[in-house]
C-alpha positions as CSV (number, residue, x, y, z in Angstrom):
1,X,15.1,-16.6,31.6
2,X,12.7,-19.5,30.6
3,X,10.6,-17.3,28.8
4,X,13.6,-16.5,26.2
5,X,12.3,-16.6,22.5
6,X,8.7,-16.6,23.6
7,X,5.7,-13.9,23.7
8,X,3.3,-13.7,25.6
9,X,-0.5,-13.1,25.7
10,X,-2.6,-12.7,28.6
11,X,-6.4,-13.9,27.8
12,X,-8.9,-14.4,30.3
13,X,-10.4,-17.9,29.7
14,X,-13.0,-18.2,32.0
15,X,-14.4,-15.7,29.3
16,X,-16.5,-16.8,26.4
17,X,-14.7,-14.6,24.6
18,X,-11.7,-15.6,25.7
19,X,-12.3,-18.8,25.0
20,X,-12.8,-17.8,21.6
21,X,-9.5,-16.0,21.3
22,X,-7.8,-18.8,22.6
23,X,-9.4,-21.3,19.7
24,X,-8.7,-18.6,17.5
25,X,-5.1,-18.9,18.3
26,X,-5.2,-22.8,18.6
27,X,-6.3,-23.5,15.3
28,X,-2.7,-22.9,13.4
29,X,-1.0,-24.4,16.1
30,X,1.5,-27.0,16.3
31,X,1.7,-27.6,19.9
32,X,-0.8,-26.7,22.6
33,X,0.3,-27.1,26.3
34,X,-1.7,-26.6,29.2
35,X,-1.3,-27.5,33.0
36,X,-4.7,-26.8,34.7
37,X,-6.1,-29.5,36.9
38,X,-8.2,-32.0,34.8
39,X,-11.4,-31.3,33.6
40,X,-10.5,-27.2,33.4
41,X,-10.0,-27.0,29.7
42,X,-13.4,-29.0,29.2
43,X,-15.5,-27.1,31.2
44,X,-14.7,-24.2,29.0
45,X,-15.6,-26.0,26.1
46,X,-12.0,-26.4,24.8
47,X,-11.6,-30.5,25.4
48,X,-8.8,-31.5,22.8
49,X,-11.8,-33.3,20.8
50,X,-13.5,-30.1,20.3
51,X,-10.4,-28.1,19.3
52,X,-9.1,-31.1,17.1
53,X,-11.9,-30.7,15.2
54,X,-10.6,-27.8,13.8
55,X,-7.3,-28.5,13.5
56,X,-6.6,-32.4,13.6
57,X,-3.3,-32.3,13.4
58,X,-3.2,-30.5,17.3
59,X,-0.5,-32.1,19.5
60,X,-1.7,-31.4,23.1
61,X,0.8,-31.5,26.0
62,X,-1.2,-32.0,29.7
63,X,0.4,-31.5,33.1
64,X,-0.8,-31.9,36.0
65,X,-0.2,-33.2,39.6
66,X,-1.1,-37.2,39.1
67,X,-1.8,-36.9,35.3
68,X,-5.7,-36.9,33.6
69,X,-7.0,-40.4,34.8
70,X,-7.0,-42.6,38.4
71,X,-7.8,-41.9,41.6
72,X,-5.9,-38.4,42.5
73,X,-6.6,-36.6,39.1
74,X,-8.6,-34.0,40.5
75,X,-6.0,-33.4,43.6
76,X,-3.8,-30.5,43.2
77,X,-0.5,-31.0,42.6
78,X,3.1,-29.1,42.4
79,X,6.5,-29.9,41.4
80,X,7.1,-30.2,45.6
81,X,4.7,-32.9,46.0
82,X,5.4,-34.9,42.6
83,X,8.9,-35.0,43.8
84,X,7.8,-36.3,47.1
85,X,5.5,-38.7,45.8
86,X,7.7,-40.1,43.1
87,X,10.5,-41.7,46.1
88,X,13.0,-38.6,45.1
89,X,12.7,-36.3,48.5
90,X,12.9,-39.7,50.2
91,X,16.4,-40.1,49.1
92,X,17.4,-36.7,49.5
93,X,19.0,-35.4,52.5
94,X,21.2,-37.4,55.6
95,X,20.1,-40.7,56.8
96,X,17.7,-40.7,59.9
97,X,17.1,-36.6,59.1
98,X,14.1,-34.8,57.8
99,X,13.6,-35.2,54.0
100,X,15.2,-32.0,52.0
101,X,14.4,-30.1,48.4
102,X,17.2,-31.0,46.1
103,X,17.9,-26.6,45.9
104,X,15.9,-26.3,42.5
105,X,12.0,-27.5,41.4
106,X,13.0,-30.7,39.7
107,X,10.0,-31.8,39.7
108,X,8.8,-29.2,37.6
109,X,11.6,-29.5,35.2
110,X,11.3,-33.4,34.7
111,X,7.9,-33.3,33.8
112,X,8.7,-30.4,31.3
113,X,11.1,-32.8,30.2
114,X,9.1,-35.7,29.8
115,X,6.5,-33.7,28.0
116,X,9.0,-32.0,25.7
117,X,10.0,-36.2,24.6
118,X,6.7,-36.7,24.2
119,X,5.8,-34.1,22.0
120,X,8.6,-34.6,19.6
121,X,7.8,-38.3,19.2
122,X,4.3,-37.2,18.3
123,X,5.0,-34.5,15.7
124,X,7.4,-37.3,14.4
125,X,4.4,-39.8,14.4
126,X,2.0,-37.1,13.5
127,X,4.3,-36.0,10.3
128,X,4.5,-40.0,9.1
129,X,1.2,-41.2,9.6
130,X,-1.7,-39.1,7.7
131,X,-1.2,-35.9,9.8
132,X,-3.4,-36.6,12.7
133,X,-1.9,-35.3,16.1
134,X,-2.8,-36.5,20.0
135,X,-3.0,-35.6,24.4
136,X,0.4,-36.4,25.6
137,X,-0.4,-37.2,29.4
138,X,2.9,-35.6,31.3
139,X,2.0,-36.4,35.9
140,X,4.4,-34.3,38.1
141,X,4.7,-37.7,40.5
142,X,5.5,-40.3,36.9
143,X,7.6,-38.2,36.0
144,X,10.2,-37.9,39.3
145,X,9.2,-41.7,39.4
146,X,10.5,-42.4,36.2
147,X,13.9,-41.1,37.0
148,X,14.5,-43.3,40.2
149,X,16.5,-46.0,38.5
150,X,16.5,-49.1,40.2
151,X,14.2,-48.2,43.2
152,X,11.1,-49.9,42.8
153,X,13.1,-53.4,41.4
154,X,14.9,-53.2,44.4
155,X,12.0,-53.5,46.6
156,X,10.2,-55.9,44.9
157,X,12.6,-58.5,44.2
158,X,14.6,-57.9,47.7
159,X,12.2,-56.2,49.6
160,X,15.0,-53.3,49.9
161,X,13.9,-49.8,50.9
162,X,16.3,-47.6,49.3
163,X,16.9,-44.7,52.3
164,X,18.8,-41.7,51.8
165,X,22.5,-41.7,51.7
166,X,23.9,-37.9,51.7
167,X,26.5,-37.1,49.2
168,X,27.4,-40.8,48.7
169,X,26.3,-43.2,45.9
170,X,24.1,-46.2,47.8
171,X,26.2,-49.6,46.9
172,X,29.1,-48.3,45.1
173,X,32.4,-46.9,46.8
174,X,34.0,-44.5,46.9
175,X,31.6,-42.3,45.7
176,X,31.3,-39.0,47.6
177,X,31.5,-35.1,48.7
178,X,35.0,-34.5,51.0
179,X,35.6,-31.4,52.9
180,X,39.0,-29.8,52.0
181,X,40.6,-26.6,53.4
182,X,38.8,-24.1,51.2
183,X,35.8,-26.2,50.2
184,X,34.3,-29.4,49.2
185,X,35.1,-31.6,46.3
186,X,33.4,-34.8,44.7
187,X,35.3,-37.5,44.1
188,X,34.1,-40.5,41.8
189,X,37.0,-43.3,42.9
190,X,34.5,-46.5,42.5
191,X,35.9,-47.8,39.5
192,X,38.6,-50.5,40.1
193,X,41.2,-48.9,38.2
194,X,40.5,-45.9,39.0
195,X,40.6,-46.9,42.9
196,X,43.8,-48.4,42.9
197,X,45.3,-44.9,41.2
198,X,43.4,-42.4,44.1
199,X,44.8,-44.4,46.7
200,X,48.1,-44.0,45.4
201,X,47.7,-40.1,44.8
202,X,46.3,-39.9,48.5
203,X,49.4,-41.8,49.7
204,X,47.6,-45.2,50.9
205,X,49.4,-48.0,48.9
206,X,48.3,-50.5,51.0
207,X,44.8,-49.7,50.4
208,X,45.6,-49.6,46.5
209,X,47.0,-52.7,46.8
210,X,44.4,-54.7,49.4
211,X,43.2,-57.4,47.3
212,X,40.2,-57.4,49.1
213,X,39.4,-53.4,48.1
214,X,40.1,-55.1,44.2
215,X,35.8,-55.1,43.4
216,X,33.5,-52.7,44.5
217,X,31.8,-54.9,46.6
218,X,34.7,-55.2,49.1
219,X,35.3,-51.7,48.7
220,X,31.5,-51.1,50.1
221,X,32.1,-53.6,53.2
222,X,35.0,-50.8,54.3
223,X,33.2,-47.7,52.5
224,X,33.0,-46.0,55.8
225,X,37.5,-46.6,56.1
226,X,38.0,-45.4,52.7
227,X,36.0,-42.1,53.2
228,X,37.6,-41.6,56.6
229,X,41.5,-41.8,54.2
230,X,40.2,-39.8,51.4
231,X,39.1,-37.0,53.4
232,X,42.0,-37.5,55.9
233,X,43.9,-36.6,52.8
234,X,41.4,-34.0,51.1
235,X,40.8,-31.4,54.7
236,X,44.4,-30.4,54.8
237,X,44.5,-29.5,51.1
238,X,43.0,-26.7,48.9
239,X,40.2,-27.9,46.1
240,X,42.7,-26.6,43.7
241,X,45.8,-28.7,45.0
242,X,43.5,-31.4,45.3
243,X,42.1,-31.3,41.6
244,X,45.3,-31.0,40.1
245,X,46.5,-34.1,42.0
246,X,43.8,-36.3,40.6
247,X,44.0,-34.5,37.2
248,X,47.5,-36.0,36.8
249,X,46.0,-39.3,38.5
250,X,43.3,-39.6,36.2
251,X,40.4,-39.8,39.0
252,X,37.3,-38.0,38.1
253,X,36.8,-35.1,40.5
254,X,35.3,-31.8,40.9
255,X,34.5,-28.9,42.8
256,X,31.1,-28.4,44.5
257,X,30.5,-25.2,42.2
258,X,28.3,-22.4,43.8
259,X,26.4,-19.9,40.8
260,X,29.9,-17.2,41.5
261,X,31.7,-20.8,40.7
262,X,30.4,-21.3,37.2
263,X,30.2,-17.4,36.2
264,X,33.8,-17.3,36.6
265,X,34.7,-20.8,35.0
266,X,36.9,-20.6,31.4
267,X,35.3,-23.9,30.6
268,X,31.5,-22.6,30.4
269,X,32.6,-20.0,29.0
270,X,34.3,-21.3,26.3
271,X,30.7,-23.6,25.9
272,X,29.1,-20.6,25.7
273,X,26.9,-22.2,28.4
274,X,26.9,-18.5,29.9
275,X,25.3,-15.7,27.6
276,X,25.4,-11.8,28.4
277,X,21.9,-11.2,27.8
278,X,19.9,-7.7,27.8
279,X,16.6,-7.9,29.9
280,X,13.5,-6.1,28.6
281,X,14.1,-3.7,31.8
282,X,16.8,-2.9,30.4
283,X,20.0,-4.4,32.3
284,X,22.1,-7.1,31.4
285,X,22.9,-10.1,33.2
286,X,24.4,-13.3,32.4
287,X,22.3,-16.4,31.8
288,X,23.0,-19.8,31.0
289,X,23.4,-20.9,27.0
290,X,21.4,-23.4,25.6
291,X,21.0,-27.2,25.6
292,X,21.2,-29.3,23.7
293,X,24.0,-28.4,21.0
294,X,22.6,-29.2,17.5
295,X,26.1,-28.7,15.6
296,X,24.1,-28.4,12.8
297,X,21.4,-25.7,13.2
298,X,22.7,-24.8,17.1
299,X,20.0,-22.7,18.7
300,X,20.2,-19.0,19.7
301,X,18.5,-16.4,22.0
302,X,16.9,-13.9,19.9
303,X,14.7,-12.4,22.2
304,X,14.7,-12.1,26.0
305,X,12.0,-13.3,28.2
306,X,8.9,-10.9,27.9
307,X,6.6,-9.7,30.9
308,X,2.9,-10.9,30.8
309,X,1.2,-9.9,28.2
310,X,3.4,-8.1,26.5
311,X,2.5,-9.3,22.8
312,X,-1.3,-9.0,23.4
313,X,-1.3,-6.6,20.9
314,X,1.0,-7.6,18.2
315,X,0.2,-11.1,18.3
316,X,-3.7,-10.1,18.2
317,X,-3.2,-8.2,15.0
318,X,-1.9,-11.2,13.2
319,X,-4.6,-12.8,13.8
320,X,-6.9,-10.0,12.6
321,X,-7.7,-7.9,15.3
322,X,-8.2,-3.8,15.0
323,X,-6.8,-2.1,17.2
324,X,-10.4,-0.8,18.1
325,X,-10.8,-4.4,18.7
326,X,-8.3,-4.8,20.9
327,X,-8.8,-2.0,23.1
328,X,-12.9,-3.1,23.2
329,X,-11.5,-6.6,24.3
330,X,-8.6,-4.6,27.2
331,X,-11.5,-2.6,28.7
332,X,-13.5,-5.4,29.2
333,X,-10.4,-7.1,30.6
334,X,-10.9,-9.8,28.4
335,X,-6.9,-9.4,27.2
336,X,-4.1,-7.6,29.0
């Protein structure tokens, strides 16, 4: 599915000449991104200097583990260990329990993130200043690090270790995942307004109305009370009773949504945040849309995600290639 609207090439550049494919390739491109460990791409002679000399204008996207420079460069590095290096598997889980994987590789995806703003600023700066491109320089661990809000401030000024808090918000109430009789749903009650109106849909007035539950910071001296009435309220009732009752409250709340969930949701659907796509195997299956929404020139699948190497071939002969070439490069498994 992440492959959508790509093709793909398998070249074998440990190679000289697949080296020379690969440079072949690289000279008319835009964008070049690569995620070996440091030092790889020099030792085969293809250092962003030497390929910039051909085409200067080269934006180069590197990820790796702790990024190209310091101390760790040459350790390896996956999304797993970026994420527990940058403080996020810290925070996730239960307090005083083993550290947990947020369900997805986040790490992964941040960094691709990060190095997707990176490369947009410098095609931007490459298009308005004389045409010259540059490395962006994307680390797994920066990149969970840079999305840990207030963490390090914390520490520094208070000396405050930030631990994990389970499905509530640290320092702001209430903020949290309830059971109910057919589920769980979150509910986001922590602005002051908004408490005083999901204390009156739950039936507790006289927590609406305590003048000392007004601010949030009150409200987090009794946090562990107000859960204990929200969920008093929420594990008798169904996550649809419960969601219409704070519709008409105005609270924000949701259901924890398995995958089943969101495939059968009118509102994604109407998004068109799920597509019925056709695999290259053959089936079809649904997938999600795309993100973000340009209203102007909105993005579209055209093709499905290819298997490895699957445009050897065709992309090959656009670049010149016989196909007597090409199968003198296949049987000496330089391409495949």
């Amino acid at each position: 599915m992440q492959s959508r609207n790509k093709r793909s090439i398998a070249l074998d550049l440990r190679i000289a000449e697949g080296q020379e494919i690969a440079r072949r390739l690289i000279k008319d491109a835009d964008v070049l991104i690569e995620n070996f460990r440091p030092g790889t791409l020099e030792q085969w002679g293809m250092s962003y200097e030497q390929l910039a000399a051909t085409n200067p204008g080269l934006v180069m996207l590197r990820i790796s583990g702790y990024g190209q420079t310091g101390p760790y460069r040459d350790l390896p590095g996956f999304g797993a260990i970026g994420e527990a290096m940058g403080g996020l598997r810290h925070l996730t889980g239960e307090p005083g329990r083993v550290p947990v994987r947020c369900g997805v590789s986040i790490g992964d995806t941040l960094a691709a993130l990060h190095g997707t703003i990176g490369v947009l600023v410098a095609l931007w700066h490459r298009n308005v200043n004389g045409g010259r491109g540059q490395v962006i320089d994307v680390a797994l661990t920066e990149a969970t690090f840079n999305v840990m809000e207030s963490m390090l401030p914390e520490y520094s000024v208070f000396g405050v270790v930030r631990e994990a808090a389970g499905s509530a918000l640290p320092g702001i109430a209430p903020s949290n995942a309830y059971r109910c009789a057919d589920g769980f749903v979150l509910i986001a009650g922590n602005g002051d307004s908004i408490f005083k109106r999901l204390m009156e849909a739950i039936g507790r007035k006289d927590l609406a109305t305590d003048e000392n539950l007004a601010g949030n910071a009150g409200r987090v001296a009794r946090v562990a009370e107000i859960d204990g009435a929200i969920e008093a309220w929420t594990r008798t009732r169904t996550v649809a009773g419960i969601l219409d009752a704070l519709g008409k409250a105005r609270v924000p709340a949701g259901k924890v949504y398995t995958a089943k969930d969101i495939d059968e949701d009118p509102h994604f659907r109407a998004r068109e945040m799920i597509l019925r796509q056709v695999a290259r195997e053959g089936y079809e299956l649904d997938a999600p849309g795309v993100v973000p929404k340009l209203l102007g020139t909105p993005g579209t699948v055209r093709t499905s995600a290819p298997r490895l190497g699957e445009d050897t071939d065709a992309v090959l002969r656009e670049f010149g290639y016989s196909s007597a070439d090409i199968a003198a490069l296949r049987e000496r498994k330089i391409v495949a």
